[in-house]
C-alpha positions in Angstrom: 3.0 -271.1 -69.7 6.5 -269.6 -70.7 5.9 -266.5 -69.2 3.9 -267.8 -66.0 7.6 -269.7 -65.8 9.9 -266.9 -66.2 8.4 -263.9 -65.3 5.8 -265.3 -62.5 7.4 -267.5 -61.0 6.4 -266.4 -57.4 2.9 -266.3 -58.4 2.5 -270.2 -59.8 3.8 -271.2 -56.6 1.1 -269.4 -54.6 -1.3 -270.9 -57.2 0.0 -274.2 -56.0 -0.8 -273.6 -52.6 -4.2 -271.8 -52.8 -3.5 -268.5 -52.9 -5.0 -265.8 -54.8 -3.2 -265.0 -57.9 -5.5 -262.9 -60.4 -4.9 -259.8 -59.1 -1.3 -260.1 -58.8 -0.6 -261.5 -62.3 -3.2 -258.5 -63.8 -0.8 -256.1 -62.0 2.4 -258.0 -63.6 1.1 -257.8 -67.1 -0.4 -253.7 -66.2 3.3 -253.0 -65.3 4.8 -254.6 -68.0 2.5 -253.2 -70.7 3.7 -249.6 -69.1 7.1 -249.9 -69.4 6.5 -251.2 -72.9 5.1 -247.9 -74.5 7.4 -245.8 -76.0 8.4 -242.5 -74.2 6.5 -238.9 -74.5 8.9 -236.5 -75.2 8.5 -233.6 -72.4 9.9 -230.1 -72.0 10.9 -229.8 -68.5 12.7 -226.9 -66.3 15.6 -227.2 -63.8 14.6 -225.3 -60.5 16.0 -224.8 -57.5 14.4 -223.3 -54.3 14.7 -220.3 -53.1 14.5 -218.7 -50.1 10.9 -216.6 -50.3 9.2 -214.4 -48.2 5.4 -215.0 -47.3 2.4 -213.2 -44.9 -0.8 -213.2 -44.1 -3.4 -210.5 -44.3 -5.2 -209.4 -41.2 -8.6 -207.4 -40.6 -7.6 -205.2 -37.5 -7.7 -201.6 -35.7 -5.0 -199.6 -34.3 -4.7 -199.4 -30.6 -3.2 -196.6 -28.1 0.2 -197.4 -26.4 -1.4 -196.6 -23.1 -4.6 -194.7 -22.1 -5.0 -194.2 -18.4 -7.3 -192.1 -16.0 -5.2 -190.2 -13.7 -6.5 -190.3 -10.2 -6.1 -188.5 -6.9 -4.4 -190.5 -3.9 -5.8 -187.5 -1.4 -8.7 -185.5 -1.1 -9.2 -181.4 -1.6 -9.8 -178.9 -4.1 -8.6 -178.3 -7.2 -6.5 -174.7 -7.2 -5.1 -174.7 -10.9 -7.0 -173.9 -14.4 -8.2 -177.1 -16.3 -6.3 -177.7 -19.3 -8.8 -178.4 -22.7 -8.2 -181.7 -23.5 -6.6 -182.2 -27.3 -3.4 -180.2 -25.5 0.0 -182.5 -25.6 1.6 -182.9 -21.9 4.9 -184.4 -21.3 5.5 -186.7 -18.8 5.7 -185.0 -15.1 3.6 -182.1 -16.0 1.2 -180.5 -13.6 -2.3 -181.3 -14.5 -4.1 -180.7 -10.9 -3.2 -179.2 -8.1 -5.3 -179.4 -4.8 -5.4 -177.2 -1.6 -3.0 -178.1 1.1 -5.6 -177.2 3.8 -4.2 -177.8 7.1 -1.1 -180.4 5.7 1.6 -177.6 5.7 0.6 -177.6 10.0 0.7 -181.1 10.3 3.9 -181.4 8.6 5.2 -177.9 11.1 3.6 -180.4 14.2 5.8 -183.9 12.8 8.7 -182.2 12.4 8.6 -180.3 15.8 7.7 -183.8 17.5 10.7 -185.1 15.4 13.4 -182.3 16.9 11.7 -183.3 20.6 12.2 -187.0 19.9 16.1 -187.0 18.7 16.6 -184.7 21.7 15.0 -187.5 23.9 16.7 -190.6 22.6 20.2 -188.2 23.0 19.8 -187.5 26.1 18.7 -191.2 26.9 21.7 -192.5 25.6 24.0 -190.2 27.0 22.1 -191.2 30.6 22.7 -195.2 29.9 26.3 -195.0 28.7 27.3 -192.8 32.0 25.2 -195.9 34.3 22.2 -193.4 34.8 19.7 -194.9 32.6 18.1 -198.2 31.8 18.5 -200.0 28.0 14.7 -199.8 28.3 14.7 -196.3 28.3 17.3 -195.6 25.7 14.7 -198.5 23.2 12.0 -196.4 24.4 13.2 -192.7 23.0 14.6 -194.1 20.0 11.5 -196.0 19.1 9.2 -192.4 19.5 12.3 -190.7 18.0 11.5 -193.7 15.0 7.5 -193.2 14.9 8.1 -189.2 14.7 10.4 -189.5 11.6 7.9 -191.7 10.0 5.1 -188.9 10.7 7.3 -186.6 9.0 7.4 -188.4 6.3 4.0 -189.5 6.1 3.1 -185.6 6.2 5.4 -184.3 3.4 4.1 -187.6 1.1 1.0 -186.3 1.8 1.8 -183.0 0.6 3.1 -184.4 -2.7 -0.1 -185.7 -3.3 -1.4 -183.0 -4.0 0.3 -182.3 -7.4 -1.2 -184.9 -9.6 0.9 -185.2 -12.9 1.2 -186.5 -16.1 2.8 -190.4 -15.7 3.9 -189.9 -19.3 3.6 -187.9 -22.4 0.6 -188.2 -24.2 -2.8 -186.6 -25.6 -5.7 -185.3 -22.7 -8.3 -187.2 -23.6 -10.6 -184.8 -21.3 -10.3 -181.7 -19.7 -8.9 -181.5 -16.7 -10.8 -181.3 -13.6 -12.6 -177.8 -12.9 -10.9 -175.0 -10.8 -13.2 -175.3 -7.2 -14.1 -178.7 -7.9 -13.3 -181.4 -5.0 -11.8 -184.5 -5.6 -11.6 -187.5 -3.5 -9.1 -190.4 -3.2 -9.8 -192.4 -6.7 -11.4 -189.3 -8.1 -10.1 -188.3 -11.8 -7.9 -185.6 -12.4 -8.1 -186.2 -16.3 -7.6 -188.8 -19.1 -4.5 -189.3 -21.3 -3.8 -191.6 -24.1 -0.2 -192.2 -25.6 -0.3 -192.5 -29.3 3.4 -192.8 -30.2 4.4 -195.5 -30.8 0.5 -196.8 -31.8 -0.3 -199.9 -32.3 -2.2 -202.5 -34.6 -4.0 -205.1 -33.3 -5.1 -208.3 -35.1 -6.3 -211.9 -34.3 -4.6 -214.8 -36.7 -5.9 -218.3 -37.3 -4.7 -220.8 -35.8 -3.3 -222.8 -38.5 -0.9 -219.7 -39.2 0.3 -218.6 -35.7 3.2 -221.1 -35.7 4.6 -219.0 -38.4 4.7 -215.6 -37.5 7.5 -214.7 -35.2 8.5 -211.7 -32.6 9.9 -209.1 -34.7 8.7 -210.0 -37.7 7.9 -206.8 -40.8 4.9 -205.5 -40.8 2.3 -203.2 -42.5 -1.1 -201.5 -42.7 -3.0 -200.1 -44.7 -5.4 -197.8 -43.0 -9.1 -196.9 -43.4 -8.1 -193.6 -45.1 -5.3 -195.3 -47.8 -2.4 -194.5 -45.7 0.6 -197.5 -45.6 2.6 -197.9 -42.1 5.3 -200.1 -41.6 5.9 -201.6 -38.0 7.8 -204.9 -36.2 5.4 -207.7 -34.8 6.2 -206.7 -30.7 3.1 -209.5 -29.4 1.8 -212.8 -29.8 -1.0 -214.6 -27.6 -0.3 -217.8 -26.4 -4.2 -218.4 -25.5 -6.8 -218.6 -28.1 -9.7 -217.2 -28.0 -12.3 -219.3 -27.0 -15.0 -218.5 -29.8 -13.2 -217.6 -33.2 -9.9 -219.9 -32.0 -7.3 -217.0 -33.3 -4.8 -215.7 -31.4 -3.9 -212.2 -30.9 -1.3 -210.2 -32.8 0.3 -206.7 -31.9 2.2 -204.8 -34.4 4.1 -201.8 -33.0 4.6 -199.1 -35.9 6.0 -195.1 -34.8 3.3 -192.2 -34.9 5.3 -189.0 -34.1 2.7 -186.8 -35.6 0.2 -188.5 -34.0 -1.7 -188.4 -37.0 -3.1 -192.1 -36.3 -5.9 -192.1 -34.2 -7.0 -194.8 -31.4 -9.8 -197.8 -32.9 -9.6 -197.0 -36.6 -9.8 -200.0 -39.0 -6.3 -201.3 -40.8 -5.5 -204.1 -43.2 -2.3 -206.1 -41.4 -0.2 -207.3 -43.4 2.3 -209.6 -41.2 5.5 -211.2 -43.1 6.5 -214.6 -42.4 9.6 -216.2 -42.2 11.2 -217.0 -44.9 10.7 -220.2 -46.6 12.5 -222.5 -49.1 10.4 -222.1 -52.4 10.5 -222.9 -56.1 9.3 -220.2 -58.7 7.5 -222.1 -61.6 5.2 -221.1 -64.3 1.6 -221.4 -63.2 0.7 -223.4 -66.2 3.1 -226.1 -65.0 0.1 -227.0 -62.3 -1.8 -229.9 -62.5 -3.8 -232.1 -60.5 -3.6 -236.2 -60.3 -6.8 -238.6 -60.3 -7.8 -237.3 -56.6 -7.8 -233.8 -57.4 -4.9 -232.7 -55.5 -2.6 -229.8 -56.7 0.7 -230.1 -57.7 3.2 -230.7 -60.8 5.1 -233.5 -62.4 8.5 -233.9 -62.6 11.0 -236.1 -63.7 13.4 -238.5 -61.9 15.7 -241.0 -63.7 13.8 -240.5 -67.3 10.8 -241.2 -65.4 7.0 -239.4 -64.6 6.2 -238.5 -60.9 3.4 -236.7 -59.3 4.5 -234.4 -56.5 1.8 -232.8 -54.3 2.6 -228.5 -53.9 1.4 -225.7 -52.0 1.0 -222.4 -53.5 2.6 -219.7 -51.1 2.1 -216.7 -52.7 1.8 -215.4 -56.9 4.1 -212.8 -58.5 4.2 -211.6 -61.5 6.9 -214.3 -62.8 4.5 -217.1 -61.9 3.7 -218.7 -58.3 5.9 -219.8 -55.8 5.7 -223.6 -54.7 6.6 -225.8 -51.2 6.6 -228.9 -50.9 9.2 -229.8 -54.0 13.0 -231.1 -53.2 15.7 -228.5 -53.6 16.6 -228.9 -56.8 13.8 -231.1 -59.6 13.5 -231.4 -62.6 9.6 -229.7 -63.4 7.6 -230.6 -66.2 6.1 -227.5 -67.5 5.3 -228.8 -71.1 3.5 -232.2 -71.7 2.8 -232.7 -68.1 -1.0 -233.6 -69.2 -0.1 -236.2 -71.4 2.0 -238.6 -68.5 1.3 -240.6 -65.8 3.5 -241.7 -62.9 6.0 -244.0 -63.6 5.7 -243.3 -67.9 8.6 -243.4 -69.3 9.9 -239.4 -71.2 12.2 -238.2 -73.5 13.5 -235.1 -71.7 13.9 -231.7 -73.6 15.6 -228.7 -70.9 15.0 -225.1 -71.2 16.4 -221.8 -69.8 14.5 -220.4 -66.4 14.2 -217.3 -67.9 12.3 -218.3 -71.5 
């Protein structure tokens, strides 16, 4: 009754009005009991976070810069000796050349049309300024002196044409097209591929994607052992509809061109860094639900904090999830409960 008084008083008065009190009082005499036993003496560790980098490793295949067919815009046929595909052309090179057939004439026929024409609008100007001549007439001339400019230039584009190039520097994929062959508009002149820079492509889940970043470090390891080194230049903002990753391009130099197009590489994709605590791995424990983390110790008292590992090293594993500085049990940490009262003993990070 002396205790129900003193220490219970709240509860007697909800026994006086009906209310359950069993539970309650069990829970008073539980928590009263704990603080009652004496203290477990603990070895603990003073930590502080740091910040830590972390990445994610990717299954993925390197990918050409660009790969084009280059096509004709005109039709004739092909003058020049193919060049064997392998051969390295720089950008502007002459890769096809077709026959002008009749185009050098009908360039010699615009431009002759095009002396006649300024002639004509001349004189028709001349002709309205002096009161001879209508405004009609002058808008007539210079509109045919207009239309034969443009078939001038419609004629010399066309002779252009018929120098196909290389759009950029690169690899022939294919030989160029035959000496004698024809080619019509669409038809292709060859295939070229850029391989420098090369890049890798990879697909991340989408529980990760929020954490990788433009510009982030990069590297591969490629199917025949090689290491490459690159900057994240990509990220998909759809997912794919089937596996739910996103898509990942890592751009990484090639000036040999010793990297090919579609081999296999193992991406390795840094994140950014994160605030993280470097403990022992014995220090880990789980509570009665199974879940992962370590105890620490607040005020001379046991708590159970929840962790995530982020990566292991050699020194132990690095922890989130932890304040920025705690005090970690890494000795006894089995042996205590939350709220059990401890008798703290420090130690040195580095012992």
């Amino acid at each position: 009754m002396l205790y129900f008084v003193i220490f219970a008083r709240e509860e007697m008065v909800a026994f006086a009005t009906g209310e359950p009190v069993a539970e309650i009082v069990e829970v008073q005499v539980e928590k009263i009991a704990v603080e009652d036993r004496p203290a477990i003496s603990i070895l603990a560790l003073k930590s502080t976070a740091q910040s830590v980098d972390s990445g994610i490793v990717l299954r993925g295949r390197t990918e050409a810069a660009r790969h084009i067919d280059v096509r004709a815009e005109t039709s004739g046929l092909v003058v020049t000796q193919p060049i064997s595909k392998g051969t390295f052309v720089t950008e502007g090179q002459l890769l096809c050349k077709l026959d002008s057939g009749t185009r050098q004439a009908a360039l010699a026929e615009a431009q002759a049309r095009l002396a006649e024409a300024k002639i004509n609008a001349s004189n028709a100007t001349t002709l309205a300024e002096r009161g001879f001549g209508s405004e009609t007439a002058v808008t007539s001339r210079n509109a045919a002196f207009e239309a034969a400019l443009a078939s001038v230039e419609r004629a010399m584009k066309e002779i252009e044409r018929l120098s196909i190039t290389a759009p950029f520097a690169g690899l022939l994929e294919t030989d160029t097209a035959e000496n004698g062959s024809l080619l019509q508009p669409g038809g292709v002149c060859a295939k070229i591929v850029q391989l420098d820079p090369i890049k890798l492509v990879g697909f991340i889940p989408e529980q990760d994607i929020a954490r990788v970043q433009l510009g982030a470090l990069a590297g591969a390891r490629l199917i025949d052992g090689r290491t490459v080194a690159g900057q994240v230049t990509y990220l998909s903002r759809t997912a794919d509809q089937t596996t739910r990753t996103f898509q990942v391009e890592v751009e990484i130099p090639n000036t040999e061109l010793e990297i090919r197009d579609g081999s296999t590489a193992e991406i390795f994709i840094t994140f950014a860094g994160e605030q993280a605590h470097l403990l022992p791995q014995s220090a880990l424990t789980l509570d009665d639900s199974g879940t992962l983390g370590v105890r620490v110790v607040k005020d001379g008292i046991a708590r159970f904090i929840a962790v995530e590992i982020i990566r292991d090293s050699t020194e132990g594993v690095w922890l989130s999830g932890l304040p920025d500085a705690v005090d970690v049990i890494v000795v006894g940490q089995e042996y205590v409960t939350d709220g059990r009262r401890v008798t703290v003993t420090y130690r040195e990070a580095s012992q």
